[in-house]
C-alpha positions as a LaTeX table, in Angstrom:
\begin{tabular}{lrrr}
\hline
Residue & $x$ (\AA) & $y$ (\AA) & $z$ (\AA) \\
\hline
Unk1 & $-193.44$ & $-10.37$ & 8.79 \\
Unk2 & $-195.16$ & $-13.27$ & 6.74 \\
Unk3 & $-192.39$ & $-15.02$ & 4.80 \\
Unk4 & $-192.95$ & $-15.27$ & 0.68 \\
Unk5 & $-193.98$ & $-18.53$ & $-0.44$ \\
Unk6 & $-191.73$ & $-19.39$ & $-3.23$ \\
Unk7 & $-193.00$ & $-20.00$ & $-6.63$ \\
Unk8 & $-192.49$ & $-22.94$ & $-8.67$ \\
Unk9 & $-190.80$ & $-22.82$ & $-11.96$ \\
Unk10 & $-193.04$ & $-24.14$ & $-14.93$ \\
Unk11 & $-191.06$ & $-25.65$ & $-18.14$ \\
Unk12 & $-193.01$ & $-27.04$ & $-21.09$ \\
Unk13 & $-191.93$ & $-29.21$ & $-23.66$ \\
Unk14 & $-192.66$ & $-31.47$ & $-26.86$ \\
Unk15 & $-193.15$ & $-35.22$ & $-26.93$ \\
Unk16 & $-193.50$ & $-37.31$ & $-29.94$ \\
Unk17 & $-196.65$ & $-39.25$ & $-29.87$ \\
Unk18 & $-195.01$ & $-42.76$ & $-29.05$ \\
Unk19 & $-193.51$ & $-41.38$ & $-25.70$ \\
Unk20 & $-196.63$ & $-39.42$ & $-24.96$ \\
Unk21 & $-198.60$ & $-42.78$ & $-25.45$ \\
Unk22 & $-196.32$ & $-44.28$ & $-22.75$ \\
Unk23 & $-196.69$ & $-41.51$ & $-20.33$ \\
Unk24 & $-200.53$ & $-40.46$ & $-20.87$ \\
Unk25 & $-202.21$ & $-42.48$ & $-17.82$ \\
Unk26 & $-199.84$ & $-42.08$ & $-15.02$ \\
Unk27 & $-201.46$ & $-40.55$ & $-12.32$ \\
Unk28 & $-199.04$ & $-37.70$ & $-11.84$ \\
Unk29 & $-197.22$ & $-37.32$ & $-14.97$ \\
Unk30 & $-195.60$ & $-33.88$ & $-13.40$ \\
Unk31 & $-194.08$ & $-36.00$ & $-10.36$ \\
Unk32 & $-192.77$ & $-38.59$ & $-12.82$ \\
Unk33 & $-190.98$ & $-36.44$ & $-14.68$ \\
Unk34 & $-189.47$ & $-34.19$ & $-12.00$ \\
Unk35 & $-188.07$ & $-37.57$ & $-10.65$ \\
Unk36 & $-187.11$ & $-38.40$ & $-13.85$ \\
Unk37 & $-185.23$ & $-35.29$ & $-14.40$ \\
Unk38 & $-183.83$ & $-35.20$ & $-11.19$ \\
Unk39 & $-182.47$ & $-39.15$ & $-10.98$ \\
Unk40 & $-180.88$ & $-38.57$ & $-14.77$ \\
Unk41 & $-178.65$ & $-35.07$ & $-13.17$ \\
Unk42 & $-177.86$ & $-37.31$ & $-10.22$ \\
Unk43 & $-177.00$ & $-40.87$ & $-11.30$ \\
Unk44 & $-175.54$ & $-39.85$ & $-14.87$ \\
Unk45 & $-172.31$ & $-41.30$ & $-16.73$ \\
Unk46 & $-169.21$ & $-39.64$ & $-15.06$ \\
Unk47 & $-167.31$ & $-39.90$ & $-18.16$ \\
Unk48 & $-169.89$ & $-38.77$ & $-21.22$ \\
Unk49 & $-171.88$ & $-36.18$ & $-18.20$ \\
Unk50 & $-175.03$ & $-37.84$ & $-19.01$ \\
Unk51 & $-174.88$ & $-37.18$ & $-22.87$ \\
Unk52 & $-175.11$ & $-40.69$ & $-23.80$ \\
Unk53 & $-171.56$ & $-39.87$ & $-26.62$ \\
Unk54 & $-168.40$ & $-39.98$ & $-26.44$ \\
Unk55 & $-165.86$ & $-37.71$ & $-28.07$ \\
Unk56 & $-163.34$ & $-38.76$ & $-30.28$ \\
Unk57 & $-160.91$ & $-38.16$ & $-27.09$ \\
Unk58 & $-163.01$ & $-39.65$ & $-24.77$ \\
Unk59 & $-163.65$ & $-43.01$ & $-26.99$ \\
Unk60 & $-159.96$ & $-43.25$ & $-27.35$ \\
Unk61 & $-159.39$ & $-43.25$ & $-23.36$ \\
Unk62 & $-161.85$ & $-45.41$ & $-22.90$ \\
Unk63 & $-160.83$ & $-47.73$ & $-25.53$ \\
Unk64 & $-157.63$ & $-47.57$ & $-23.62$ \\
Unk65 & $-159.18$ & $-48.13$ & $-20.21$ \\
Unk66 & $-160.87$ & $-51.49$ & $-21.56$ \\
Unk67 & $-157.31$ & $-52.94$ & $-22.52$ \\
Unk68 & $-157.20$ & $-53.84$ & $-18.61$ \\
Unk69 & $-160.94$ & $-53.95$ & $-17.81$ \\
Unk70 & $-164.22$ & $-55.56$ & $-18.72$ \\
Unk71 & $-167.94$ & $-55.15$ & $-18.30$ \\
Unk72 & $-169.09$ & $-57.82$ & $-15.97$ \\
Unk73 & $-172.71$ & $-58.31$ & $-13.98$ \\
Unk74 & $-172.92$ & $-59.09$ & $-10.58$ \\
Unk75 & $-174.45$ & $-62.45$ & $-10.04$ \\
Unk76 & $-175.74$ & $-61.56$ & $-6.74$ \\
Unk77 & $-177.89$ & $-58.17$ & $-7.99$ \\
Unk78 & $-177.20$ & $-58.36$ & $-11.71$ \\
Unk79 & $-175.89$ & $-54.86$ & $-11.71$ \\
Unk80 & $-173.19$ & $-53.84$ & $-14.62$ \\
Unk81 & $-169.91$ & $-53.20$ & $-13.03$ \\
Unk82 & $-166.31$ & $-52.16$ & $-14.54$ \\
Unk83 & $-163.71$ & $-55.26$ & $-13.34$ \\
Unk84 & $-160.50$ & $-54.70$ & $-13.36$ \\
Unk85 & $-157.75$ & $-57.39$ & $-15.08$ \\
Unk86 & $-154.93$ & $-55.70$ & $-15.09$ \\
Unk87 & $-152.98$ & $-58.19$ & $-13.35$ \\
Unk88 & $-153.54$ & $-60.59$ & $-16.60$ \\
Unk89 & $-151.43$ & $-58.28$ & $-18.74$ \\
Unk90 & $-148.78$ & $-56.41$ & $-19.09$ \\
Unk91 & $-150.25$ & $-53.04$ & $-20.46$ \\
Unk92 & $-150.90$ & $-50.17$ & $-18.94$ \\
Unk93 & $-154.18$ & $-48.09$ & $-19.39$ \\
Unk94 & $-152.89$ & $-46.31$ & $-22.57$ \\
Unk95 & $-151.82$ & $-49.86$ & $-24.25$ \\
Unk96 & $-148.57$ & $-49.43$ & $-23.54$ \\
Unk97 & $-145.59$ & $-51.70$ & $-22.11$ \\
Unk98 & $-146.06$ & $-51.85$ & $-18.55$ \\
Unk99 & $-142.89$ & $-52.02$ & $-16.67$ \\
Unk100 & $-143.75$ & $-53.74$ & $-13.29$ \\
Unk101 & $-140.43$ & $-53.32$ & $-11.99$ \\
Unk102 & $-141.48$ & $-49.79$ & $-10.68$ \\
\hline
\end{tabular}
């Protein structure tokens, strides 16, 4: 029995003209975008799920977070990369009191 070749999905949509300009002359726009697509779902921001904003809950956690943490770059790659300093104060995550005697 021949086995069904599966079909492809097609999805369409809009571009503004200033985007469209920077896509036009790429040899396979189609392949570009599907990698596009598919590196944004796999490499997107654990804490906003790739939405690019923050809640009001979520800003005030992370807000929290960065009481005992920094954004620093790697000088060896120049990657972005959370570093802790927590052991330079005496907060915990939430800003409050942290009692190290536990």
């Amino acid at each position: 029995m021949k086995q069904k070749k599966s079909k492809d999905n097609i999805v369409s949509f809009k571009l503004d003209e200033n985007l469209y300009e920077k896509i036009k002359d790429l040899p396979d726009r189609s392949n570009f975008i599907r990698n596009a697509i598919e590196a944004a779902i796999e490499e997107q921001c654990p804490f906003c799920n790739g939405t690019g904003v923050l809640t009001k809950q979520q800003k005030e956690h992370f807000s929290n977070f960065l009481l005992n943490h920094t954004i620093a770059r790697c000088p060896d790659c120049g990657a972005n990369y959370i570093k802790c300093t927590f052991e330079n104060t005496d907060l915990d995550n939430r800003g409050e009191k942290y009692d190290k005697s536990k």
